[in-house]
C-alpha positions as CSV (number, residue, x, y, z in Angstrom):
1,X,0.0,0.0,0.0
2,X,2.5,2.4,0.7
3,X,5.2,2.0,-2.3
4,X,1.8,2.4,-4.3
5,X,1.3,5.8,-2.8
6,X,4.9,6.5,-3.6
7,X,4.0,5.5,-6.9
8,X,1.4,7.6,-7.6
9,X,3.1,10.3,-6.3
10,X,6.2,9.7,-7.9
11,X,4.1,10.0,-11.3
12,X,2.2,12.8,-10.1
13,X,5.9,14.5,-9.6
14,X,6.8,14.0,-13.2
15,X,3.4,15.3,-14.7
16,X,4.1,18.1,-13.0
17,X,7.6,18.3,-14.1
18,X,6.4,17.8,-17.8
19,X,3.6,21.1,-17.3
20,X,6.7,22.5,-15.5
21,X,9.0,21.8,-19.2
22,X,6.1,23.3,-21.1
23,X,5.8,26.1,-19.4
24,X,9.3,27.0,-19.4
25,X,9.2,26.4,-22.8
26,X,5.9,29.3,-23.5
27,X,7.9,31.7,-21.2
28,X,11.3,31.0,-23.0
29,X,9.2,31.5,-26.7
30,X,7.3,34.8,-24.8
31,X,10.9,36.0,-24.2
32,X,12.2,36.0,-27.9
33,X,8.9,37.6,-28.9
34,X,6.6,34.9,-29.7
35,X,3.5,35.6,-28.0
36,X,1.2,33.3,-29.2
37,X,1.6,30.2,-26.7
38,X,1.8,32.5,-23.8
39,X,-1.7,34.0,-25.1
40,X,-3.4,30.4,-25.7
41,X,-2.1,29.4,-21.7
42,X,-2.7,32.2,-20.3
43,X,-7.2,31.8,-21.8
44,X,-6.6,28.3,-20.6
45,X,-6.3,29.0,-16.7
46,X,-7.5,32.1,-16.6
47,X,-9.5,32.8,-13.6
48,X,-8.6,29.3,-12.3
49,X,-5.1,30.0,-11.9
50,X,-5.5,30.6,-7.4
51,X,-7.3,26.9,-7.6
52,X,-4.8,25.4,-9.5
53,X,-1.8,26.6,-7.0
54,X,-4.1,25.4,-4.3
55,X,-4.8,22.0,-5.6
56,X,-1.1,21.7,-6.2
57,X,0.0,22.9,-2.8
58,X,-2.7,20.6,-1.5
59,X,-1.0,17.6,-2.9
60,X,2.6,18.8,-1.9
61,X,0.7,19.1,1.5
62,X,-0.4,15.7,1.7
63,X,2.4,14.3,0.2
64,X,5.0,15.5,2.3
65,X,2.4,14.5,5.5
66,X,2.2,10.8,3.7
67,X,6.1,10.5,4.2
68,X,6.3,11.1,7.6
69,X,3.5,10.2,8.6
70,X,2.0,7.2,6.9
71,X,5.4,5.7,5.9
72,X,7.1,7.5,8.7
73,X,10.1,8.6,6.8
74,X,11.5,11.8,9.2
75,X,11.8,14.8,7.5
76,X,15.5,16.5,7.5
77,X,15.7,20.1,8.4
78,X,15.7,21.3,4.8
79,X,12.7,19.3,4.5
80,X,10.8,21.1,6.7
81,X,12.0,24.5,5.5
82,X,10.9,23.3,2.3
83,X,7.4,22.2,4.3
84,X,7.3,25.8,5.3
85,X,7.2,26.9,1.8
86,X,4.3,24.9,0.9
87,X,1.9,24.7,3.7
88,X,0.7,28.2,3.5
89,X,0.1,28.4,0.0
90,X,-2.4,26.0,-0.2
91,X,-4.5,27.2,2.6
92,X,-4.0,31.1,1.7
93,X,-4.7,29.9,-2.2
94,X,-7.1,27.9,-0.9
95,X,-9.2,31.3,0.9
96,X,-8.0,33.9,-1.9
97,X,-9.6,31.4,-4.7
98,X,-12.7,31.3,-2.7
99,X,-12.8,35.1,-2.9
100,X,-11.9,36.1,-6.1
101,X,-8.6,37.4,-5.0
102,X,-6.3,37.4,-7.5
103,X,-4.0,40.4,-5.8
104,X,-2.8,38.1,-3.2
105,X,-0.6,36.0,-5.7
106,X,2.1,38.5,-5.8
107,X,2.6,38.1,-2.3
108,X,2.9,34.5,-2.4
109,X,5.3,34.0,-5.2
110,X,8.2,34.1,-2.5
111,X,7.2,31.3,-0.4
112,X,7.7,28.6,-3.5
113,X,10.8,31.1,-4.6
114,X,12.1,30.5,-1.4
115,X,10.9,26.9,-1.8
116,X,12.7,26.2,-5.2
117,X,16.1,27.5,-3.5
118,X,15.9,24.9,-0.6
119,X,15.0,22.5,-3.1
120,X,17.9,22.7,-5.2
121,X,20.3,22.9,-2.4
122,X,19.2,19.6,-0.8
123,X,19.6,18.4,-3.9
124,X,22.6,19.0,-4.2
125,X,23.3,17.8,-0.9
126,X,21.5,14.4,-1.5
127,X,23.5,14.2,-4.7
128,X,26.7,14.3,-2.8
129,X,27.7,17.7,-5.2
130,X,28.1,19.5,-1.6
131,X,28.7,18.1,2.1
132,X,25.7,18.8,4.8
133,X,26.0,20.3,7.6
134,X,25.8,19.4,11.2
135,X,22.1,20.6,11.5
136,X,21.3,18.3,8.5
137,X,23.4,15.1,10.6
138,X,21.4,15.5,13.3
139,X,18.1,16.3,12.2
140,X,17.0,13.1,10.9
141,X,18.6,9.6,10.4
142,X,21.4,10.0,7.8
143,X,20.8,13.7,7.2
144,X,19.3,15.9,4.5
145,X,21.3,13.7,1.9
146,X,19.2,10.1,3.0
147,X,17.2,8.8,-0.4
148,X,13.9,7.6,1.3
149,X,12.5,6.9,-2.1
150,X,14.2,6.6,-5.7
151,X,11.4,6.4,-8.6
152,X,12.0,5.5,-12.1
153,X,15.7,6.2,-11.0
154,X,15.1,10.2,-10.2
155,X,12.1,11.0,-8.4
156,X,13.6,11.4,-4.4
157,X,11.6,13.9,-2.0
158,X,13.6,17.3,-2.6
159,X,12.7,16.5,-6.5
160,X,8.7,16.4,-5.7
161,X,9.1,19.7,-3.7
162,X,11.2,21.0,-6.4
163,X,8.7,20.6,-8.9
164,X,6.3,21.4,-6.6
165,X,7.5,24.9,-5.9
166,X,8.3,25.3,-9.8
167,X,4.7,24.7,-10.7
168,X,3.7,26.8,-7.7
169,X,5.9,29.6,-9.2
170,X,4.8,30.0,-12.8
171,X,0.7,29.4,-11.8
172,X,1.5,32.6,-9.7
173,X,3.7,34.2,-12.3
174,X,0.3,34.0,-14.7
């Protein structure tokens, strides 16, 4: 039961790392002046775009609660600062959606900003490209750079938050 959970949201991580390609991809083509994509996107969500970051910070919610815990993996200290990043935005997204308030997305953008920088750091850390520290040692069972899960050979935790925070970031950037 649980590896199937794992499963799912291993796949769930690179769906959302596939929108998270595409949408690189519009803003890269918006940059060099071709408008079109960004347009067509843009009508797509448009006035869905708070209930998308919700249901998306929803997910990294329950996720990251699924680790701990269901399977009762401990989260690391970047974990948790990386936790931080999420929780809020999908219970403020969550109460701006309900009200129509579309102002309050600029003021969210930093949490999964902040988000996507821990992310890439304990990646590197987990990918052995830079030593942890002693808070990392000692905050969970092997540190910040332990591989709970390994999916199709890429999907770990700090990649799901990555991508998590990425999506986050260009639903708010529309």
């Amino acid at each position: 039961m649980t590896h199937d959970v794992i499963v799912v949201l291993a796949v769930l991580g690179i769906a959302g790392q596939v929108l998270v390609a595409a949408g690189t991809t519009v803003a890269v083509l918006a940059l060099a002046g071709v408008r079109g994509p960004l347009g067509r996107l843009r009508r797509l969500v448009w006035g869905y775009e708070l209930w998308a970051v919700a249901l998306v910070a929803a997910i990294s919610t329950g996720g990251s609660l699924f680790f701990s815990e269901v399977a009762h993996f401990p989260p690391c200290e970047l974990c948790w600062y990386e936790r931080i990043c999420t929780y809020p935005v999908a219970a403020v997204a969550l109460l701006a959606a309900l009200a129509s308030d579309f102002g309050v997305a600029r003021y969210l953008l930093v949490l999964p900003f902040a988000g996507t920088c821990i992310s890439v750091y304990h990646l590197l850390i987990e990918n052995g490209v830079i030593g942890q520290s002693a808070s990392c040692l000692v905050s969970a069972p092997g540190g910040c750079a332990t591989r709970y899960i390994s999916e199709f050979g890429f999907v770990t935790i700090p990649t799901l938050a990555l991508t998590s925070s990425l999506l986050l970031l260009g639903l708010l950037g529309l």
